[in-house]
C-alpha positions in Angstrom: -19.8 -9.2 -7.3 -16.3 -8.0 -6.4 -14.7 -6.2 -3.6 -11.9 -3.8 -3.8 -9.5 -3.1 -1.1 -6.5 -1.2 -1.2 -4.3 -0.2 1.6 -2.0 2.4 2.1 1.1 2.1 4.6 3.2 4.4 6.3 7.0 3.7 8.2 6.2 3.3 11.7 9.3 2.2 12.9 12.6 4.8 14.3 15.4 2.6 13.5 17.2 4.8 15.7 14.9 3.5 18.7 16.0 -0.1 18.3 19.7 -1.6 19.5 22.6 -0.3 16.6 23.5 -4.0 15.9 19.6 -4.8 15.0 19.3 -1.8 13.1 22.1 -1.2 11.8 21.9 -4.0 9.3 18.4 -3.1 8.2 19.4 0.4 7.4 22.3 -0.3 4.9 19.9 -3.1 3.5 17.6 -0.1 3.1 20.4 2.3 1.2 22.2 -0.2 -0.7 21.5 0.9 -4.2 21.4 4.7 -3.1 24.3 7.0 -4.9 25.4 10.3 -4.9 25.2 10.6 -0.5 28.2 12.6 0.5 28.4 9.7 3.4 29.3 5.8 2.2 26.4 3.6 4.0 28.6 3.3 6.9 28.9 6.8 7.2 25.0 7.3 6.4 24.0 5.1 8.9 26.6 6.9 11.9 25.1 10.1 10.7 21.6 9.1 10.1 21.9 8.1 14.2 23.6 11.1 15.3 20.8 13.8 13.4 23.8 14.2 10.8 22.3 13.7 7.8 22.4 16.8 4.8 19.0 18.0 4.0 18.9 16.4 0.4 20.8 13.3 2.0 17.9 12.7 5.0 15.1 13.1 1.8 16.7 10.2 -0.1 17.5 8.2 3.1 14.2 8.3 4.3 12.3 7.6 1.0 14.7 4.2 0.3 13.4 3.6 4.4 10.3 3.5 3.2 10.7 2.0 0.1 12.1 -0.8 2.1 10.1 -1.0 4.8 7.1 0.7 4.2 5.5 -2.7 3.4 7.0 -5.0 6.1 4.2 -5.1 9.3 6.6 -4.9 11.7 8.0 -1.6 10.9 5.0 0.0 9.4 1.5 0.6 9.7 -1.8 1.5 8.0 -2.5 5.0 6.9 -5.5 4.4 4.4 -8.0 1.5 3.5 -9.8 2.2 0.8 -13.2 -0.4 -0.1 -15.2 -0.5 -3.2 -18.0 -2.6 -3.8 -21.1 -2.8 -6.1 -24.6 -2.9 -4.7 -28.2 -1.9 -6.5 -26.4 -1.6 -9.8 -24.3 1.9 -8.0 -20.4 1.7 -6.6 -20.1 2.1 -3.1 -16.8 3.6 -2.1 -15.6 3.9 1.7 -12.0 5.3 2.8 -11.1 4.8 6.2 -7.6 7.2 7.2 -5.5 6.3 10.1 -3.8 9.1 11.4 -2.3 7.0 15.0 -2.0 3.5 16.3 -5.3 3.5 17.5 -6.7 4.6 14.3 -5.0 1.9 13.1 -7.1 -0.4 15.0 -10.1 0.7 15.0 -10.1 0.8 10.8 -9.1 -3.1 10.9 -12.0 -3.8 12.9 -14.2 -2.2 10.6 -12.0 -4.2 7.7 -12.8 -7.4 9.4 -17.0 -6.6 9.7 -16.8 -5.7 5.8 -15.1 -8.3 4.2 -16.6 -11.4 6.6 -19.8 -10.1 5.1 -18.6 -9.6 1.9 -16.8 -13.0 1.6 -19.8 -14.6 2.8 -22.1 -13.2 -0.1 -18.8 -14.7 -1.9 -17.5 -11.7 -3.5 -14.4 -11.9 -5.2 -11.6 -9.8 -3.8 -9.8 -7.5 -6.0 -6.6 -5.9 -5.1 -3.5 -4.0 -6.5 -0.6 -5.9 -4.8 -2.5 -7.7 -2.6 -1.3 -11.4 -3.6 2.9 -10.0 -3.3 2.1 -7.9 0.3 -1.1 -6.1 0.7 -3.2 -8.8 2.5 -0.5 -10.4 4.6 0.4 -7.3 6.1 -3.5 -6.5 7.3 -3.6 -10.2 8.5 -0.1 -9.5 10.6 -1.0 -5.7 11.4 -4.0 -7.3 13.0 -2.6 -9.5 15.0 0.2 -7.5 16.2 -2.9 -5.1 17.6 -3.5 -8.8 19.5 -7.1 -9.0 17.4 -8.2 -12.0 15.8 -9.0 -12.5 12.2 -12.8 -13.2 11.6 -12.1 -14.8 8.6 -10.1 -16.2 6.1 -8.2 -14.4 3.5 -6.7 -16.0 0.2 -2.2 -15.0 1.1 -0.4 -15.2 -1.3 -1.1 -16.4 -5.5 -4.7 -17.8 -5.4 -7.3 -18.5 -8.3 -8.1 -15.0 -10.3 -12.2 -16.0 -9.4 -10.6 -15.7 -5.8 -8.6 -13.2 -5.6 -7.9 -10.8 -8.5 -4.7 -9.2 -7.8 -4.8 -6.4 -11.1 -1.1 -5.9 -10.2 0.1 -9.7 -10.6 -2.2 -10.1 -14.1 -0.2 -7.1 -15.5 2.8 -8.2 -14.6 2.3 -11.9 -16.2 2.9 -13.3 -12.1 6.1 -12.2 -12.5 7.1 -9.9 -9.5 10.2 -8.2 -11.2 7.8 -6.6 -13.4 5.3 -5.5 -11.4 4.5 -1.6 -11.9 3.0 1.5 -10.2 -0.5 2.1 -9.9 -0.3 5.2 -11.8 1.8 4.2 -14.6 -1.1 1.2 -15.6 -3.7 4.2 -15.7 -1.5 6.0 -17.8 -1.3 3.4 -20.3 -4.9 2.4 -20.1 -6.2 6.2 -20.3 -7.3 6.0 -16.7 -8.0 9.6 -15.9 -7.1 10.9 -11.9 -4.3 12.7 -9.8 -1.7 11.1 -11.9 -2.4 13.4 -15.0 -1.9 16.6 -12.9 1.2 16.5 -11.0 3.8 18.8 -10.2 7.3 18.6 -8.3 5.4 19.5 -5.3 2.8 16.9 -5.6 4.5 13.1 -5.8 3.0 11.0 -8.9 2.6 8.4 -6.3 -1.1 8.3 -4.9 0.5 6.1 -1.8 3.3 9.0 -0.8 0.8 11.9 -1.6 -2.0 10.1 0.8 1.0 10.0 3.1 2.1 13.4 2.9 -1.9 14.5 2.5 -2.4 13.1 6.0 0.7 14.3 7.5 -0.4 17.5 6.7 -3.8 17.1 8.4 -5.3 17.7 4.7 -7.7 14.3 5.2 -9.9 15.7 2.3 -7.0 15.4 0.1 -6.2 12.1 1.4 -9.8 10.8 0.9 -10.2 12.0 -2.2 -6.2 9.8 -3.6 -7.6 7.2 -1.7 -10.9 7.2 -3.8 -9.1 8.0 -7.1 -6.9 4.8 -6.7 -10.4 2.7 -6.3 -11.5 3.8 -9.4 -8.5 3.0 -10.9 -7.8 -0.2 -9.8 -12.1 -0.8 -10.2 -11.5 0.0 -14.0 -8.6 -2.1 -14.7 -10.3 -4.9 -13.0 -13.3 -4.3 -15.6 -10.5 -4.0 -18.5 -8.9 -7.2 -17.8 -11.8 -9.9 -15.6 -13.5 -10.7 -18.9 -10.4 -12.3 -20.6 -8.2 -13.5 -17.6 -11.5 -15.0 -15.6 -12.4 -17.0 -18.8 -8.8 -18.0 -19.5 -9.1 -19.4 -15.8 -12.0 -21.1 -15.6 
């Protein structure tokens, strides 16, 4: 029996709010590779205080923000936390959307009653990116809302019976490799979102769920959120047989 979870984060975090000389160095971290702003970093990050930034030069500032600190706990926060799970033979599918801080907290409780029952019917927790950030940052987003884990979860590598992170087995445990979502449902004729999108709609599930919920579309949102299950479900299923054997 497996369960799937798969969390979706969102920048939380003005770097404008906190003191210039703590954030100051996080921003140029942020923009380091970025080319083609009219302002060097220095002049990005004086502008990007003052409101300065050109309209094209704030989109590509703020998407390497939360490139770069979209999955660091401290800065960011749950939008989406998708569960799958097999019971009677059917998939059950739950989405849970966080639209504020107290969302936020409320959907980890629920996270914490599902997988301490789940982990003690000993399911095996499957994940995309779970092993490289997904379940450290619940366990730390949970405890920066001052709750208290109910169980324990498997951080970082841990035994594929354990926890089978579809993103690390792709990418041969090799980080540098590891891919998008979308792209490994291309290539293993997943179907979903990914085969329909247009300029206005991102390729990325994650930043569409984002944008979906920004917009108060929570329909749309559910509906990425259950698309990337079903993904990750059916990658899982392509790859268990071989890689659980190999393990065992």
């Amino acid at each position: 029996m497996i369960l799937i979870v798969d969390p979706v984060t969102a920048l939380d975090t003005d770097l404008r709010q906190l003191h210039p000389d703590l954030a100051r160095p996080v921003f140029l971290q942020a923009v380091r590779y970025l080319r083609g702003l009219v302002h060097t970093s220095e002049g990005a990050w004086e502008a990007y205080r003052e409101g300065r930034l050109l309209p094209k030069e704030a989109e590509f500032v703020n998407a390497a923000l939360e490139a770069h600190l979209g999955i660091e706990p401290e800065y960011a926060r749950l939008m989406s936390l998708g569960f799958a799970y097999r019971q009677n033979g059917e998939w059950r599918v739950k989405t849970l959307t966080a639209v504020s801080r107290q969302d936020e907290a409320e959907m980890l409780a629920a996270f914490w009653q599902i997988v301490e029952k789940s982990l003690r019917l000993q399911y095996q927790l499957v994940t995309y990116g779970g092993a490289r950030w997904g379940i450290s940052f619940i366990l730390r987003r949970t405890l920066l809302h001052d709750m208290t884990p109910t169980t324990s979860l498997p951080v970082g590598r841990a035994r594929t019976d354990i926890h089978f992170d579809v993103s690390e087995v792709l990418a041969n445990w090799d980080r540098s490799r590891a891919r998008p979502l979308e792209l490994a449902a291309i290539q293993y004729a997943i179907p979903g979102p990914w085969d329909a999108t247009t300029e206005e709609e991102p390729i990325d599930s994650a930043a569409g769920i984002r944008l979906a919920v920004g917009n108060a579309d929570l329909e749309r949102a559910r509906f990425l959120a259950e698309s990337r299950l079903s993904a990750i479900g059916h990658l899982y299923h392509r790859l268990a047989r071989t890689y659980l054997a190999a393990s065992a």
